[in-house]
Structure formats: structure tokens, C-alpha cells
C-alpha positions as CSV (number, residue, x, y, z in Angstrom):
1,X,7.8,-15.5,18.5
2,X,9.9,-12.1,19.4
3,X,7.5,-9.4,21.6
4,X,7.3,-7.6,18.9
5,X,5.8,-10.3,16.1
6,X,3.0,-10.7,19.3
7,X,2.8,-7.1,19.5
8,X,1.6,-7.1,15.7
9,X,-0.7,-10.1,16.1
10,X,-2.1,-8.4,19.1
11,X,-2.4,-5.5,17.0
12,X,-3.9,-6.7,14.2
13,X,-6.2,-8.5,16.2
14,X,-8.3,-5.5,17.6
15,X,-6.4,-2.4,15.2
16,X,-7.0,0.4,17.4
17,X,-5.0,4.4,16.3
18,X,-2.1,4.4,18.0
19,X,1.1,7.3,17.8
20,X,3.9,6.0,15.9
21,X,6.9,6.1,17.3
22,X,9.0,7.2,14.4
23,X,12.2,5.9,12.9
24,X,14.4,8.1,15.5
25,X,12.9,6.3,18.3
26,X,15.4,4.0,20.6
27,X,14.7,0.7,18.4
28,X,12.7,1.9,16.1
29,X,15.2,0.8,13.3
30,X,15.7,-2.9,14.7
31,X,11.8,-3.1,14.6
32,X,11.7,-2.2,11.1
33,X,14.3,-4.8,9.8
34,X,12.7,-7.6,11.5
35,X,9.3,-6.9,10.0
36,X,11.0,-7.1,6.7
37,X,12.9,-9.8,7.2
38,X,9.6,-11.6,8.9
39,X,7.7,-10.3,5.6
40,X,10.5,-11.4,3.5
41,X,10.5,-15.5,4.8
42,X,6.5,-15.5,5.0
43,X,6.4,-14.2,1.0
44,X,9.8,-15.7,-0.6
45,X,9.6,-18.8,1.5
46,X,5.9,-19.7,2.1
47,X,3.6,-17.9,0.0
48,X,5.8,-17.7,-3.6
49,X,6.4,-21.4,-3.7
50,X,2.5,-22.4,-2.6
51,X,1.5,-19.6,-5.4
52,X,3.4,-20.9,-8.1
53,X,2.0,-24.2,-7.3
54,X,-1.5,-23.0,-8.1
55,X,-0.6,-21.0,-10.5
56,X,0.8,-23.9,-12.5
57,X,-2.2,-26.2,-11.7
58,X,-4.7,-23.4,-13.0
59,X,-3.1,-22.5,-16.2
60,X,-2.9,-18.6,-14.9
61,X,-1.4,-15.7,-16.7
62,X,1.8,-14.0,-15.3
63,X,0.9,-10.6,-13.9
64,X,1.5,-7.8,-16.9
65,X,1.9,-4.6,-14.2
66,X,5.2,-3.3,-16.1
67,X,5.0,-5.2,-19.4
68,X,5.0,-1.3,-21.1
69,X,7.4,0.1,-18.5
70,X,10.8,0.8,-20.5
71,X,13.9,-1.0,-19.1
72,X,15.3,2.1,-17.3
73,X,12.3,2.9,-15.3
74,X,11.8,-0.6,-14.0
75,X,13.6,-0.6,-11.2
76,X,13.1,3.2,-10.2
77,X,9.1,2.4,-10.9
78,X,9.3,-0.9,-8.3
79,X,11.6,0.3,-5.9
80,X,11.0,3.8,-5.4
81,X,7.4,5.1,-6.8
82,X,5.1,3.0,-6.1
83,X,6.3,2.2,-2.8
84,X,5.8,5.7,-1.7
85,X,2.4,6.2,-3.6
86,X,0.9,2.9,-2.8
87,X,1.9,3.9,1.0
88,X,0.5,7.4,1.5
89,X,-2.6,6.4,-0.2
90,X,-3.4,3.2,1.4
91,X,-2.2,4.0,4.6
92,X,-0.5,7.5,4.7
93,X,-4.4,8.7,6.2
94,X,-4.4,5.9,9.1
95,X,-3.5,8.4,11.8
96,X,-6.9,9.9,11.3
97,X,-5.7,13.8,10.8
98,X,-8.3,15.7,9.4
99,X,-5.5,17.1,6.5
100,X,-5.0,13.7,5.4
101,X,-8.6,12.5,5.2
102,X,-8.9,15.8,3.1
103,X,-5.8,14.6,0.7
104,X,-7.2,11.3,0.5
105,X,-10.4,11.8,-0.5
106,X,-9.0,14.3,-3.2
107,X,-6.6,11.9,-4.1
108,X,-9.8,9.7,-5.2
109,X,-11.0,12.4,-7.4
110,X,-8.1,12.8,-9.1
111,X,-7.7,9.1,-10.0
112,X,-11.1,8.8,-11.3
113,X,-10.9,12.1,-13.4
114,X,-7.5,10.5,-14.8
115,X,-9.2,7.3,-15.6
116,X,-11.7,9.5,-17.5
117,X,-8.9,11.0,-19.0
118,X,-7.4,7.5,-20.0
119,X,-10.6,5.7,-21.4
120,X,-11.3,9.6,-23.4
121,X,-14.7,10.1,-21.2
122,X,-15.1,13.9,-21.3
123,X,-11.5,14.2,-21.4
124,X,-10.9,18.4,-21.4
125,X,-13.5,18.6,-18.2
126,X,-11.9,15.9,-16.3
127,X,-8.0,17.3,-17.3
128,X,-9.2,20.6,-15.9
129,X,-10.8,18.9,-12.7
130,X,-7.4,17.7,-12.4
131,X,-5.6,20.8,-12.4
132,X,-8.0,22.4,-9.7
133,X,-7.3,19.7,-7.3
134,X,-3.7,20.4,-7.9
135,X,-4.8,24.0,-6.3
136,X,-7.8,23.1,-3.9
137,X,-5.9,19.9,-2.1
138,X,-2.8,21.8,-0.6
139,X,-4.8,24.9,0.0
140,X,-7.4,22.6,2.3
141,X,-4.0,20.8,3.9
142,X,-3.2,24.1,4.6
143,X,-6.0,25.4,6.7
144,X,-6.9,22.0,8.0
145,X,-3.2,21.4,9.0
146,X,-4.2,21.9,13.1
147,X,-7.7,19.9,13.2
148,X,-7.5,17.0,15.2
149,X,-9.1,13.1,14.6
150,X,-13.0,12.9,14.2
151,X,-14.8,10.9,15.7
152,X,-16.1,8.9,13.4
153,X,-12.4,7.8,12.3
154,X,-11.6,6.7,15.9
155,X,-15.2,4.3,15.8
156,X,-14.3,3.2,12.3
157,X,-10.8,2.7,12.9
158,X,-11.0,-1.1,13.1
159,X,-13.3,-1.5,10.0
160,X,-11.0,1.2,8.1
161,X,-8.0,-0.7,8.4
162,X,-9.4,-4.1,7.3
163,X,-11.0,-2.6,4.1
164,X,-7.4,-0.7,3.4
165,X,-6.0,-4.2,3.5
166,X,-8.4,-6.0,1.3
167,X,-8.3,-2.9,-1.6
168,X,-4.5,-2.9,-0.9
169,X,-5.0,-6.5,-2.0
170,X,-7.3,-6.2,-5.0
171,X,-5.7,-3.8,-6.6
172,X,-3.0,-5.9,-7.6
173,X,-5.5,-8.0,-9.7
174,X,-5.4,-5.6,-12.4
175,X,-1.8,-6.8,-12.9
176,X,-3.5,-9.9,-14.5
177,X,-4.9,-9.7,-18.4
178,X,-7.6,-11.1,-17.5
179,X,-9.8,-11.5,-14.1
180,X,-11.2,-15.2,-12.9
181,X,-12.2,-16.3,-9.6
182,X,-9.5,-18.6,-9.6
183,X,-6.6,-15.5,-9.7
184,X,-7.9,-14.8,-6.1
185,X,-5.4,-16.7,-4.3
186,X,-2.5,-14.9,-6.0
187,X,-3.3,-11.2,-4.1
188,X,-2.2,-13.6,-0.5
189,X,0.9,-11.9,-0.9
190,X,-0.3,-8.2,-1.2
191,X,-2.5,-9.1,1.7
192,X,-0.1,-10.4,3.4
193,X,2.3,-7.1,2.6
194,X,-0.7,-5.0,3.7
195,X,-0.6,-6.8,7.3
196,X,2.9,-5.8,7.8
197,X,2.9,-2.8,5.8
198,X,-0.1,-1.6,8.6
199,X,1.4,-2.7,11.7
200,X,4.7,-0.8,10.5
201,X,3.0,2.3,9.8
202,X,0.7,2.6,13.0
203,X,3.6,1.5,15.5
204,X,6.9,3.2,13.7
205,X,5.4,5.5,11.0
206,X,5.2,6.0,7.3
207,X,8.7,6.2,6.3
208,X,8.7,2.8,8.0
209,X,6.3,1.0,5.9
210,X,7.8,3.0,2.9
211,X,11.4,1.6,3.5
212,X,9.6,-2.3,4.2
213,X,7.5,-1.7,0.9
214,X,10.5,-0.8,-1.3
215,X,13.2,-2.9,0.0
216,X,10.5,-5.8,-0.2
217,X,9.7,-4.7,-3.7
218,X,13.9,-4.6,-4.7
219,X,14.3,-7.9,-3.4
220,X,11.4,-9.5,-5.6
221,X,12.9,-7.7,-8.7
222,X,16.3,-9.0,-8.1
223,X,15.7,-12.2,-7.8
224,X,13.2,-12.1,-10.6
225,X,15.4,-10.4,-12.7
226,X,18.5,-12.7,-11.8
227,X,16.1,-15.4,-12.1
């Protein structure tokens, strides 16, 4: 194992806020390939074939995430959005900065608002509420821009990073039709992308785990779409 796979199993081990490095650091770029090529042979070549095993065994249904998604947006959707949406919100706030805890948790009243909006639960209210956090989020980033890291965060840090994994994780069940205890195994691989994703993002930064997440995410839609 290379120092740096020991550094993230150190790492992962007892998470502790750490300074990352950035992608202009001496290295920083070498670091980054060799996670995704480390996530790359864990998921293509350990968990996929195990998963389809069980998959098969259990009669499960094939994930349905971008069964509505035209053609064109597809790739742009996989490769590009939701890598950097999935990344500022599960991780983007790890550093602790006040301005980002701020974002965050605004960012979690605006998706429930929008799922109001979706399932038409007092849908001219929650639209509105929307709207305002479009003007109260950046206006709080603003004057919270120079705050430091509380506390709390620093004694939670551990406990924060663990349950940013595990939602990570069981999110992607609602790519499945239908829930069952059985479907549990199948989020290994978005647990096992949050491990990685984590340990890029608190040792070289967010545009790390950004560039792992997407070119992870084009990889899997090649070869599924070649496939």
C-alpha cells in the first residue's frame, strides 16, 4: 500500500479537520489520480461484479435515476452536475467555515420547500420561500465570509463525517422503484465513493473530489453505455 492509501486509512480511521492542500500544491495532482484510479479498481473490479451477483440472486430492479433524463442531457447530468452538486453539499461544508454551514443548512430548506413544490403541498408559499433563500443565503455568505470554525464542528467533526458518508450512501436508494431491505447492499459503492470522495476533499480540496466524482461518474457511463 502507497503512503498515501495509509494516509487515507489513517485518516478515515480517526477523521479529524485538516487544511487541504489544493490542486496547485507540489503533488497534489498525482494524489488525485491515484485515488481515482484506487476508487476505480475497488468499484469496477470488486464491488460491480459482487453487486451484480446479488442483484441477480435477489431478483432486484435496475436503478431508474435518469430513466426521464432526455438523451442529450445524460452525459452532461452524470458527468458534470451532479458531481458538483452532490460534492458541495455533502462535503463542500467539511472545512467547518461558518459561510458554509450557513449555505448548507439553507441549501436544506430549499430542497424541502422544492419537494413541497413537487408533491403540490402549499406550492405558491414554498415557491416564494424559495426565491427568498435565493436573496438571504448569499447575503449571510456575505457577512459571514470572515467567521472562523465553531466549536462544536471541531468536536463533531468525526461523527459529521461518518453520517455525510452514510446519507451520501442512502440517497442513491431512491434511484430504485421500489425500497426493500434487501437493495441495501447495492449503495456499497456510493459508500465506498463517499470514503474517497472525503479523504480527497479534506487532504487536496473540493475541486479534487469534484474531478474524482465526475471522471468516476464518465467512466461508469461509458462503459454502461458501450456496454
Amino acid at each position: 500500500m502507497t503512503p498515501l492509501l495509509r494516509d487515507m486509512a489513517s485518516y478515515l480511521a480517526h477523521p479529524r479537520r485538516i487544511s487541504p492542500s489544493g490542486l496547485r500544491a507540489r503533488g497534489a495532482w498525482g494524489k488525485a489520480l491515484l485515488l481515482l484510479a484506487f476508487h476505480l479498481v475497488v468499484l469496477l473490479g470488486v464491488l460491480s461484479p459482487l453487486l451484480g451477483l446479488w442483484q441477480s440472486a435477489m431478483g432486484l430492479p435496475a436503478p431508474e435515476a435518469f430513466g426521464a433524463v432526455p438523451k442529450a442531457w445524460l452525459v452532461p447530468l452524470v458527468v458534470l452536475i451532479a458531481p458538483v452538486g452532490e460534492e458541495i453539499v455533502f462535503r463542500g461544508w467539511l472545512t467547518g467555515r461558518v459561510r458554509a454551514l450557513w449555505l448548507l443548512a439553507w441549501a436544506l430548506v430549499a430542497g424541502a420547500l422544492l419537494a413541497m413544490v413537487n408533491y403540490h403541498v402549499a406550492e405558491l408559499p414554498a415557491a416564494l420561500g424559495v426565491v427568498a433563500i435565493g436573496l438571504i443565503a448569499p447575503t449571510g455568505w456575505w457577512f459571514l465570509r470572515r467567521r472562523g470554525v465553531p466549536g462544536w464542528f471541531e468536536a463533531a467533526f468525526p461523527y459529521l463525517v461518518w453520517l455525510s458518508i452514510l446519507i451520501f450512501g442512502l440517497s442513491h436508494l431512491t434511484n430504485y422503484p421500489q425500497l426493500s431491505w434487501a437493495l441495501l447492499p447495492m449503495i456499497l459503492p456510493q459508500l465506498w465513493a463517499g470514503l474517497v470522495l472525503t479523504y480527497a476533499r479534506m487532504r487536496i480540496g473540493l475541486m479534487a473530489s469534484v474531478l474524482i466524482h465526475a471522471a468516476a461518474n464518465g467512466t461508469a457511463i461509458s462503459l454502461a453505455l458501450l456496454g
